[in-house]
C-alpha positions in Angstrom: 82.6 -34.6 99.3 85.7 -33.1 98.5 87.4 -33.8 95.2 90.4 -32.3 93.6 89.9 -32.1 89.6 92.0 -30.8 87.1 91.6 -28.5 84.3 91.2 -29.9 80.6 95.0 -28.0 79.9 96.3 -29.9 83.5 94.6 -33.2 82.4 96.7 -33.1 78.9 100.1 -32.0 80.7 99.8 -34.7 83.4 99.0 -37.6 80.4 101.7 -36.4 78.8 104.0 -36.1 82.0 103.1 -39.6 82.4 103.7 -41.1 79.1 107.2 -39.3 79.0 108.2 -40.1 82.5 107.1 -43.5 82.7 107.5 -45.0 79.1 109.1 -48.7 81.0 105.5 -49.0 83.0 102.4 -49.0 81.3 100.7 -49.2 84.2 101.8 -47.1 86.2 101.4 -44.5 83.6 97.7 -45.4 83.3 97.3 -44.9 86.7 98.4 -41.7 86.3 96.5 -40.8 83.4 93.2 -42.1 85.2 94.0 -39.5 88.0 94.4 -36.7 85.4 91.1 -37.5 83.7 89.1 -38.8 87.2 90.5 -36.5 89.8 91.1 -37.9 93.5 88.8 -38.1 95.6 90.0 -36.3 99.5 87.4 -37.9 101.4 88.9 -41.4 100.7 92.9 -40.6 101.5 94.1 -41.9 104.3 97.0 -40.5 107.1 100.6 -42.3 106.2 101.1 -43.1 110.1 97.1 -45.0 109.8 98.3 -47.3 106.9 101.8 -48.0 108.4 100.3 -49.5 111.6 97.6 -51.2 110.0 100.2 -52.8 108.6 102.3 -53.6 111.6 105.2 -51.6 110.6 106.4 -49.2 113.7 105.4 -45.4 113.8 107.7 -43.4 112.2 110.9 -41.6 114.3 111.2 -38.3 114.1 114.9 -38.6 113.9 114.3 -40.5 110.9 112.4 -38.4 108.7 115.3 -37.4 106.3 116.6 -40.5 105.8 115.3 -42.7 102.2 
């Protein structure tokens, strides 16, 4: 299984990171902090293009990359 982890030092910086940078959202902030302290796990990500046609939306153009 692969799993990315972070350091004790990397855990404190991204809890912090996410505190400062999110002080409106609680919860996206604990999200974030449960990454830093849990890692992610690789085996369970998913491709972009897989979860857009699941749902239904159009593959992505390549011409349209750049564009928010």
């Amino acid at each position: 299984m692969a799993n990315l982890t972070f350091n004790e030092a990397e855990q404190r910086e991204l809890r912090e990171a996410a505190r400062a940078e999110f002080p409106g959202n609680p919860a996206l902030a604990y999200v974030l902090e449960n990454l830093a302290s849990e890692g992610i796990n690789l085996d369970g990500c998913r491709d972009w293009e897989d979860i857009r046609l699941e749902n239904g939306l159009p593959p992505r153009d390549d011409e349209a990359q750049g564009v928010a």
